[in-house]
MMTF fields as JSON, N, C-alpha, C and O atoms, coordinates in Angstrom:
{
  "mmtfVersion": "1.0.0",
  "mmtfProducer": "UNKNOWN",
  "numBonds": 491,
  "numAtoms": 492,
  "numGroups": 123,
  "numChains": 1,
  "numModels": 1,
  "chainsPerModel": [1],
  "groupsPerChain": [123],
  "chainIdList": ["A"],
  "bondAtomList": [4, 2, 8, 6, 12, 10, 16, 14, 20, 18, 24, 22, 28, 26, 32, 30, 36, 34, 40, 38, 44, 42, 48, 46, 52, 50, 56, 54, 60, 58, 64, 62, 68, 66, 72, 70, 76, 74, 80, 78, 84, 82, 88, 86, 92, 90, 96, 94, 100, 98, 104, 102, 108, 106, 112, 110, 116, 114, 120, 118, 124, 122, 128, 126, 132, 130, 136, 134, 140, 138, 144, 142, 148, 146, 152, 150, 156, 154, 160, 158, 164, 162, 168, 166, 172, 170, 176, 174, 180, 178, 184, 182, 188, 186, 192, 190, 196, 194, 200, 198, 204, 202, 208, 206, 212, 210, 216, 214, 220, 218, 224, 222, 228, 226, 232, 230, 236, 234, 240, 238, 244, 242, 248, 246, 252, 250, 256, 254, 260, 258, 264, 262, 268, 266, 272, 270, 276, 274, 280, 278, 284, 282, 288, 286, 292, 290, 296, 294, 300, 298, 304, 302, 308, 306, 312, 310, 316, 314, 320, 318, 324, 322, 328, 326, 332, 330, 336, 334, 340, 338, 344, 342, 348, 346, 352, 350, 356, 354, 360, 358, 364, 362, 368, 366, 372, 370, 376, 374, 380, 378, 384, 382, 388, 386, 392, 390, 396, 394, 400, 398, 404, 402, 408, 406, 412, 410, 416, 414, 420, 418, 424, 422, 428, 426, 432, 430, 436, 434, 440, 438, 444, 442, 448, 446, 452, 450, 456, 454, 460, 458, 464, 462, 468, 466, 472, 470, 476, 474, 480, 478, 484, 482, 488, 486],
  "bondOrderList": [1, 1, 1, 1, 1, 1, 1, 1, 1, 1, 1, 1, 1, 1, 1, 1, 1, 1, 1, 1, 1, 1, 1, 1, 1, 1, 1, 1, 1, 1, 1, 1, 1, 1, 1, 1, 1, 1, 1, 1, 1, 1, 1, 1, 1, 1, 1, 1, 1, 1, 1, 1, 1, 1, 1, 1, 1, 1, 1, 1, 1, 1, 1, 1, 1, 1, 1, 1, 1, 1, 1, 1, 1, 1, 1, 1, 1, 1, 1, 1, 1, 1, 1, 1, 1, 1, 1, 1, 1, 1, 1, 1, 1, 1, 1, 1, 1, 1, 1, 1, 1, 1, 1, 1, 1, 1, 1, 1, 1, 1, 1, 1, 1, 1, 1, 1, 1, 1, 1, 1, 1, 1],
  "groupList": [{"groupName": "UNK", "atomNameList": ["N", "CA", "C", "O"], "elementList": ["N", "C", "C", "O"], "formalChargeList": [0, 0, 0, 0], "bondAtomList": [1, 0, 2, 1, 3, 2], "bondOrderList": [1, 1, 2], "singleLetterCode": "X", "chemCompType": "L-PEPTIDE LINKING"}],
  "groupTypeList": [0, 0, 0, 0, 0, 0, 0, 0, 0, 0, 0, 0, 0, 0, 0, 0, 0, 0, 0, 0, 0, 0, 0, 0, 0, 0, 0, 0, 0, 0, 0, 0, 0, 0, 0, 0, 0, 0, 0, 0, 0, 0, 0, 0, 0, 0, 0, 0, 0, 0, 0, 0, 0, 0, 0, 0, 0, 0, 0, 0, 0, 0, 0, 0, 0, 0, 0, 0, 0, 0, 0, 0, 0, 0, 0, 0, 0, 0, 0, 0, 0, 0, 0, 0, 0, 0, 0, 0, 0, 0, 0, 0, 0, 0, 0, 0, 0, 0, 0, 0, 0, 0, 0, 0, 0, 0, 0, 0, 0, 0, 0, 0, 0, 0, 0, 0, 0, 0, 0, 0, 0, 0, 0],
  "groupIdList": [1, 2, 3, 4, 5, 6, 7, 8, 9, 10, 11, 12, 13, 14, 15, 16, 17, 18, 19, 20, 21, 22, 23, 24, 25, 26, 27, 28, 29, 30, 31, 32, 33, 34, 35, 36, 37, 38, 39, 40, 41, 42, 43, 44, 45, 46, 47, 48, 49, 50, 51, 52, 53, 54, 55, 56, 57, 58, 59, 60, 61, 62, 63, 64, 65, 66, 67, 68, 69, 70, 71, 72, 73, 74, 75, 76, 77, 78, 79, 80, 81, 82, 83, 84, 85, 86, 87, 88, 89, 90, 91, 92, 93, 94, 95, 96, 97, 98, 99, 100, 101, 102, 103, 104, 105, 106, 107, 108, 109, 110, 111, 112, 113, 114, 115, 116, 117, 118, 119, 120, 121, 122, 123],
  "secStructList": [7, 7, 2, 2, 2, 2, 2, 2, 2, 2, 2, 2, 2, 2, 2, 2, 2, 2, 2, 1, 7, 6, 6, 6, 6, 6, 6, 1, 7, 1, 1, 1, 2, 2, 2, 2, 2, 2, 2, 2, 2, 2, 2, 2, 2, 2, 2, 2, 2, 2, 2, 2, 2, 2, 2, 6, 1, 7, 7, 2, 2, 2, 2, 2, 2, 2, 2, 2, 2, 2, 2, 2, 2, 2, 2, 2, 2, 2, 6, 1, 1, 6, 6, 6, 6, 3, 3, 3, 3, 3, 3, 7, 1, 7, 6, 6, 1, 7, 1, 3, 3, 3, 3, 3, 6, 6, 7, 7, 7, 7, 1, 1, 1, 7, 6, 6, 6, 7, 3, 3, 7, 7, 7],
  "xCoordList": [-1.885, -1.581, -2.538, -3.753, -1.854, -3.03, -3.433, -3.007, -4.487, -5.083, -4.112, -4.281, -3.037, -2.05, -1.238, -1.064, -0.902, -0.026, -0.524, 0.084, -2.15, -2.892, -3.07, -3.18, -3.018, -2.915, -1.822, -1.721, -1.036, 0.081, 0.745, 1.49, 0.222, 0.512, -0.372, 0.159, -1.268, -2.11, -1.826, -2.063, -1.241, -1.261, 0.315, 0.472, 1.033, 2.188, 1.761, 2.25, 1.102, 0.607, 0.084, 0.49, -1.044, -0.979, -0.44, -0.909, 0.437, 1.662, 1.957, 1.864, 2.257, 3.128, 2.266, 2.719, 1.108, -0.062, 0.075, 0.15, 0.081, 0.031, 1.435, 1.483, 2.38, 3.644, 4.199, 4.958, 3.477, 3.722, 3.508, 2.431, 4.489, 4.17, 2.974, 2.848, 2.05, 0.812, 1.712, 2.896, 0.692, 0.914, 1.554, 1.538, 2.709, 3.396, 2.522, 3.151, 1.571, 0.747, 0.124, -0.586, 0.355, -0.865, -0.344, -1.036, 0.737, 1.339, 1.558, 2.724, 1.037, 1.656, 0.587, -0.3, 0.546, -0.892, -1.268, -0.508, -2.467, -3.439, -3.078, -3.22, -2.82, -2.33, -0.728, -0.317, -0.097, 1.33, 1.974, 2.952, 1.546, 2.159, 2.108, 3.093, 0.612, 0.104, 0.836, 1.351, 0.94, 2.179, 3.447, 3.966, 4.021, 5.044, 5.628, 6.563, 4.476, 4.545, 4.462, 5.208, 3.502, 3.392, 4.914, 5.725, 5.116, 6.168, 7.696, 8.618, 7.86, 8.463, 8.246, 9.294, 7.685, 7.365, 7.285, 7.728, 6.926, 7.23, 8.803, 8.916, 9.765, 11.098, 11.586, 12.551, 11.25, 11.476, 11.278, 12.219, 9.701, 9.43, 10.965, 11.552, 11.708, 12.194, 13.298, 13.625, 13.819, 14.833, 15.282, 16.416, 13.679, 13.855, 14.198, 14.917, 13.526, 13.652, 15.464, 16.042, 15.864, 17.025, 17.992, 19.144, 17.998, 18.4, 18.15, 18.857, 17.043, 16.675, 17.236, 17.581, 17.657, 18.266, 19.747, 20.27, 20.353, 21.708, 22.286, 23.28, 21.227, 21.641, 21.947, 22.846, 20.944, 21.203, 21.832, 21.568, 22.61, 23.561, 24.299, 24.144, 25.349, 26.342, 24.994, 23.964, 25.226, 24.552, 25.647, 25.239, 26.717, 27.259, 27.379, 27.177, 27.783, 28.15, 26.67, 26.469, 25.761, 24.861, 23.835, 22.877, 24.008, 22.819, 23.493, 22.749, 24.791, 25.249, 25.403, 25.868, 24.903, 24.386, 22.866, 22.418, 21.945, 21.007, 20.478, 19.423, 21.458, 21.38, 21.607, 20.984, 22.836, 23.05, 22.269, 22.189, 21.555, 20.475, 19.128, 18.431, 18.935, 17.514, 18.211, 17.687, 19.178, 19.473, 19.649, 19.484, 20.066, 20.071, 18.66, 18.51, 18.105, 16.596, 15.368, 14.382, 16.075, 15.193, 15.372, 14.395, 16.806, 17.372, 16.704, 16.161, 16.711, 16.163, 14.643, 13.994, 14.489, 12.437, 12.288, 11.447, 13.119, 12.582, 12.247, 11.511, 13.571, 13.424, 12.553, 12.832, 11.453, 10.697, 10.004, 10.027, 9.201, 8.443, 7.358, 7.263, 6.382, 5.585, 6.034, 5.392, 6.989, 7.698, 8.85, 9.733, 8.255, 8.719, 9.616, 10.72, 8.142, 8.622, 9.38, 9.419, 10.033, 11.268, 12.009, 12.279, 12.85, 14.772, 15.754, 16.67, 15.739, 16.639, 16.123, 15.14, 17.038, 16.926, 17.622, 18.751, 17.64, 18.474, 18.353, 17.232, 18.729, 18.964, 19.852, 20.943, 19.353, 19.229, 19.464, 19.209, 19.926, 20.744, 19.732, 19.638, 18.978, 18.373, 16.86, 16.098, 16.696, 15.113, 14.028, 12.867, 14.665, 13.323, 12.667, 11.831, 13.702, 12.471, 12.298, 12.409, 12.036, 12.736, 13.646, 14.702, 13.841, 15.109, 15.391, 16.312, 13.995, 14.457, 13.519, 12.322, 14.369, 13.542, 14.009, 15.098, 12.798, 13.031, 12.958, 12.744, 13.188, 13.227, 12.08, 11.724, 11.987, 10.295, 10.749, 11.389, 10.319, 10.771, 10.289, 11.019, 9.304, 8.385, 9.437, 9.197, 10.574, 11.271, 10.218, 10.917, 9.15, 8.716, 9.088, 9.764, 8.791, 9.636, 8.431, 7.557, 8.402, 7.811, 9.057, 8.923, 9.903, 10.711, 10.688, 9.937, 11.841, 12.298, 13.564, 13.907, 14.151, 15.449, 15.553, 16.56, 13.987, 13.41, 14.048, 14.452, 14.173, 14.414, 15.431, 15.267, 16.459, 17.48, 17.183, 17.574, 16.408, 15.976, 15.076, 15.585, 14.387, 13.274, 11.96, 11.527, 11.211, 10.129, 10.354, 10.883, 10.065, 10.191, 9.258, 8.079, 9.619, 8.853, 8.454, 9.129, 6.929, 6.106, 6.39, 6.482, 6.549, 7.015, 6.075, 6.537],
  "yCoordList": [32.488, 32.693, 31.834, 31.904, 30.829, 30.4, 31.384, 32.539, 30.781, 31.492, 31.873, 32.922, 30.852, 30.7, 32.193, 33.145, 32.147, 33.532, 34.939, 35.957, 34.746, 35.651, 36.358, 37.472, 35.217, 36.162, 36.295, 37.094, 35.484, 35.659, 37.465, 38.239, 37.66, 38.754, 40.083, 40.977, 39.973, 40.872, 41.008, 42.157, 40.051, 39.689, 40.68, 41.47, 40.704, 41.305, 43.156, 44.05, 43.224, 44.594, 45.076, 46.098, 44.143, 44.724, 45.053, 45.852, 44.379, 44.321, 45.781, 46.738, 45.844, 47.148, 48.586, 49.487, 48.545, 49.194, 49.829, 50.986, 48.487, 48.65, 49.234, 49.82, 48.903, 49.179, 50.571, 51.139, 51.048, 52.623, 54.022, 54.574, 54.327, 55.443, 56.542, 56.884, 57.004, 57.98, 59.108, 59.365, 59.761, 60.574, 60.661, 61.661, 59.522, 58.624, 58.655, 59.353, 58.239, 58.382, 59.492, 59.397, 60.67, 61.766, 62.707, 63.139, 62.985, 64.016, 62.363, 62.34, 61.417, 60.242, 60.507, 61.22, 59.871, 59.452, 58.356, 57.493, 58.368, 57.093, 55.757, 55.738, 55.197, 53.635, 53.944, 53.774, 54.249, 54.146, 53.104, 52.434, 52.964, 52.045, 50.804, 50.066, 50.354, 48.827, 49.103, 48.059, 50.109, 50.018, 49.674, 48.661, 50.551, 50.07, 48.387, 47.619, 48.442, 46.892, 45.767, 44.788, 45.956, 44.78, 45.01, 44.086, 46.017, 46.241, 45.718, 45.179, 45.794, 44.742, 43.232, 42.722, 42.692, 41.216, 41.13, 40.092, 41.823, 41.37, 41.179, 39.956, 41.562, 42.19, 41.018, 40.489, 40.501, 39.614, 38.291, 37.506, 37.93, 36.771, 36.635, 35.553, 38.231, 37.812, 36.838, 35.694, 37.751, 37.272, 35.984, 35.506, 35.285, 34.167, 33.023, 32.024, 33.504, 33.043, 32.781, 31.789, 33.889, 33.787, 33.258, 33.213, 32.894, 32.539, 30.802, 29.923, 30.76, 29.092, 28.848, 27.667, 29.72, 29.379, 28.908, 27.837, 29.877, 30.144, 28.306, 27.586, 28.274, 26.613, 25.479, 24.639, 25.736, 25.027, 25.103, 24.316, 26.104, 26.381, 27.658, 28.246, 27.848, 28.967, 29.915, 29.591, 31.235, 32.542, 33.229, 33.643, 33.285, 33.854, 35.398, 35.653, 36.529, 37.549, 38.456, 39.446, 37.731, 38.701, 37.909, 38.53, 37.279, 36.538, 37.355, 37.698, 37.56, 37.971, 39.416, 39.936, 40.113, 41.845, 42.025, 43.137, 40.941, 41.244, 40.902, 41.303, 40.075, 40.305, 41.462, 41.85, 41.856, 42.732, 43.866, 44.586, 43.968, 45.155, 45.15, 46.115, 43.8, 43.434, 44.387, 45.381, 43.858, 44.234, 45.408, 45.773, 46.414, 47.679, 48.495, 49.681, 48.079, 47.989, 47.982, 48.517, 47.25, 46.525, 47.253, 47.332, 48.202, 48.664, 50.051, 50.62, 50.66, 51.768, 52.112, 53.103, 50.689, 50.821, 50.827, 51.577, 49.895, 50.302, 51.394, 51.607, 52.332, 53.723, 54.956, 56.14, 54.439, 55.023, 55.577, 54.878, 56.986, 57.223, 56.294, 56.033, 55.724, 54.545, 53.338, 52.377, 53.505, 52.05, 52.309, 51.628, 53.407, 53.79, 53.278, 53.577, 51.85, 50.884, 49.785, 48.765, 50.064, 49.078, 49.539, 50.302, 49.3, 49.707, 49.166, 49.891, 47.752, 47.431, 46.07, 45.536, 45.454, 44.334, 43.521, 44.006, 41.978, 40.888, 40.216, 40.444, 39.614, 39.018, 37.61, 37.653, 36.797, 35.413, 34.664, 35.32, 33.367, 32.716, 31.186, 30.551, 30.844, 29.613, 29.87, 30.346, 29.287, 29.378, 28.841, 29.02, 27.833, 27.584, 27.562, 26.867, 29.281, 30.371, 31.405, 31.556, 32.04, 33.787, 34.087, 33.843, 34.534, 35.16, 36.93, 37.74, 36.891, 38.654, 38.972, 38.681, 39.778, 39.503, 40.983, 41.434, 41.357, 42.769, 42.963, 41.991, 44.402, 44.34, 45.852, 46.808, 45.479, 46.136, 47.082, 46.76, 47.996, 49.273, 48.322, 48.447, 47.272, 47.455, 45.932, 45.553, 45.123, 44.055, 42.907, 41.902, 42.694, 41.731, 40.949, 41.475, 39.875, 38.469, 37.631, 37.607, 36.958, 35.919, 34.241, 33.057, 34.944, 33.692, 32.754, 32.827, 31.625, 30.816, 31.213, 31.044, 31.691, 32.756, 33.691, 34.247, 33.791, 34.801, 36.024, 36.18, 37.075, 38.657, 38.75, 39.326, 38.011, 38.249, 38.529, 39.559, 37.444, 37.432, 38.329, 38.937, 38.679, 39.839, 39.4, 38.485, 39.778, 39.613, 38.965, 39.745, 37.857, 37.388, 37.779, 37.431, 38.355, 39.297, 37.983, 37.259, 38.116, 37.044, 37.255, 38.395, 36.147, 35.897, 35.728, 35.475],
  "zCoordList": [62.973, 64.369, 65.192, 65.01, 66.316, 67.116, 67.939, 67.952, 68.813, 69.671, 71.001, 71.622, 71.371, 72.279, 71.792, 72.552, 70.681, 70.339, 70.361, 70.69, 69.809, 69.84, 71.805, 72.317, 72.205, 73.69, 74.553, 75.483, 74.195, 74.759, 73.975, 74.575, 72.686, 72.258, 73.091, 73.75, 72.936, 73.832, 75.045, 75.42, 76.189, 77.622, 77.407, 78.338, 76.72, 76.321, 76.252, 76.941, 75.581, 75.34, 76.585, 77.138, 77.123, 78.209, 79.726, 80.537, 79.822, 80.76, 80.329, 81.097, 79.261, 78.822, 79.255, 79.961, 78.726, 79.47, 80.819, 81.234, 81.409, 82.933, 83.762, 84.843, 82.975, 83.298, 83.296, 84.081, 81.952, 81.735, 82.635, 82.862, 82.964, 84.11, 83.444, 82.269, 84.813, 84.408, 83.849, 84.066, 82.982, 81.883, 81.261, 80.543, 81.088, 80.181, 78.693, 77.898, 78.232, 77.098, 76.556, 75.555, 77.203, 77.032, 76.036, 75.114, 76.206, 74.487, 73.634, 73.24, 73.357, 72.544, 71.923, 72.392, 70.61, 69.58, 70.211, 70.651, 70.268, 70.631, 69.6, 68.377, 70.042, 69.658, 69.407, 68.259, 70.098, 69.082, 70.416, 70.087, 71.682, 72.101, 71.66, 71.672, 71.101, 70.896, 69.184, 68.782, 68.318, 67.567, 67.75, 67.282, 68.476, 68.703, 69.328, 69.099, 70.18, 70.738, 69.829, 69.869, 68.994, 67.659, 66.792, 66.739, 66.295, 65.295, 66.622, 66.009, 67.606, 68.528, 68.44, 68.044, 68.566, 68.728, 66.968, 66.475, 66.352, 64.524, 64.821, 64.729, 65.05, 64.999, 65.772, 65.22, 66.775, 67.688, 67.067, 66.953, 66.531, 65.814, 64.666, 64.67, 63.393, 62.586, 63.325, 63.009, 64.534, 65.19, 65.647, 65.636, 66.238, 66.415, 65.132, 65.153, 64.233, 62.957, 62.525, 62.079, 62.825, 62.01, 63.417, 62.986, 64.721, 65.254, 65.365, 65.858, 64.791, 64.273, 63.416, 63.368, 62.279, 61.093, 61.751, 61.444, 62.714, 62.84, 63.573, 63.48, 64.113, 64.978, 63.664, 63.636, 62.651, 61.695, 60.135, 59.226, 60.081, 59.092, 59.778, 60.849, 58.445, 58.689, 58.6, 58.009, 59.356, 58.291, 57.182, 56.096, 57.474, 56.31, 56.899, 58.086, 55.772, 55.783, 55.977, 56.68, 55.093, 54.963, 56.364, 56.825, 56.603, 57.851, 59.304, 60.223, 59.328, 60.435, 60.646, 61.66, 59.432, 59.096, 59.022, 59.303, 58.636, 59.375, 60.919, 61.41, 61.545, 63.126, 64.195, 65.183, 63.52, 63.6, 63.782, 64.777, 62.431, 61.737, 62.534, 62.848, 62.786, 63.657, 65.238, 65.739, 65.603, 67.007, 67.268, 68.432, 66.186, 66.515, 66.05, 66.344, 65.636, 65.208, 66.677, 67.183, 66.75, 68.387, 69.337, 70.083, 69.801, 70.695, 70.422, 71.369, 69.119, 68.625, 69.216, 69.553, 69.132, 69.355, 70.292, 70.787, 71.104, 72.836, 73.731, 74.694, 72.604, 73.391, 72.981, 73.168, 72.39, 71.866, 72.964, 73.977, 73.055, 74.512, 75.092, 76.291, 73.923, 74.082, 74.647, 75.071, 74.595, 75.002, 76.944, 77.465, 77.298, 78.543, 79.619, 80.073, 79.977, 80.85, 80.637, 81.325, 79.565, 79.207, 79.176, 78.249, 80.315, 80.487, 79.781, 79.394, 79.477, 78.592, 78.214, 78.726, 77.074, 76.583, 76.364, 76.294, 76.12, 75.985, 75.146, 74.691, 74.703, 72.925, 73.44, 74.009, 73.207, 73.559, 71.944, 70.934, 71.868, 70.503, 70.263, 69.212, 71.744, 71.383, 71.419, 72.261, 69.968, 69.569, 70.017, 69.648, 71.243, 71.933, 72.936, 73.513, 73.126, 73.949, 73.177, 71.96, 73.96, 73.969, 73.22, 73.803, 72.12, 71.687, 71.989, 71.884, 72.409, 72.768, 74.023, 74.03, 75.39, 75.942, 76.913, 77.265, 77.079, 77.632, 79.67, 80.395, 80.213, 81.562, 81.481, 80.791, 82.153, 82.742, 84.105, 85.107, 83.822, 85.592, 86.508, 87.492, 86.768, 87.712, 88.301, 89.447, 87.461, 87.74, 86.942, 86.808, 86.489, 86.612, 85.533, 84.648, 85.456, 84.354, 84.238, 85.105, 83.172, 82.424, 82.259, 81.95, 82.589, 82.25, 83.39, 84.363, 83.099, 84.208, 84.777, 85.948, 83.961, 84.335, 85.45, 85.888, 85.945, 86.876, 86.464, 85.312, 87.55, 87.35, 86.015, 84.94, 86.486, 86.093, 84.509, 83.959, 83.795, 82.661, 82.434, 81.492, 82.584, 82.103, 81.689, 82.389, 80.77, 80.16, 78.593, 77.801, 78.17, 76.922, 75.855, 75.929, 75.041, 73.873, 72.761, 72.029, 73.078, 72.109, 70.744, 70.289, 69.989, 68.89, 67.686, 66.573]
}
């Protein structure tokens, strides 16, 4: 991991942090947001992966069941209580951004897409 990913991963976590409504965390276990948040962006990185693959070959039967599998995977995790301040998500096909990229209560975006796009989940 460079150092670029290494904070762009953290700067991610903590957005999420900051985003989370008060007493939002307090019946949660201590760390399960910055869990949940990593085991997100793992999920996101596979995604981009196999959406890099997809530009450059067929996926086939089984490439287009684990997109699938990732995406309902992803949708599952968001709504985790740790994961609060994320309303919904977007799933994007070109690998060189964002392939998964979430919306935040508070509106705010990382993209160039502005609002509309959301927050792009580090890879």
């Amino acid at each position: 991991m460079t150092r670029q990913e290494a904070e762009d991963q953290t700067h991610f976590v903590s957005k999420l942090y900051e985003e989370t409504p008060d007493g939002a965390l307090d019946e949660l276990a201590p760390g399960s947001l910055r869990q949940d948040a990593t085991e997100l962006m793992r999920l996101a990185r596979r995604h981009g992966r196999l959406q890099e693959r997809r530009c450059n070959e067929d996926l086939g039967k089984s490439g287009k069941k684990a997109d699938a599998w990732l995406k309902a995977r992803i949708e599952k995790l968001v709504k985790q209580p740790s994961l609060a301040s994320i309303t919904s998500v977007l799933f994007g096909g070109d690998p060189r951004g964002f392939t998964v990229k979430v919306f935040l209560t508070s509106g705010d975006y990382n993209t160039w897409g502005g609002k509309e796009n959301g927050w792009g989940v580090p890879q």
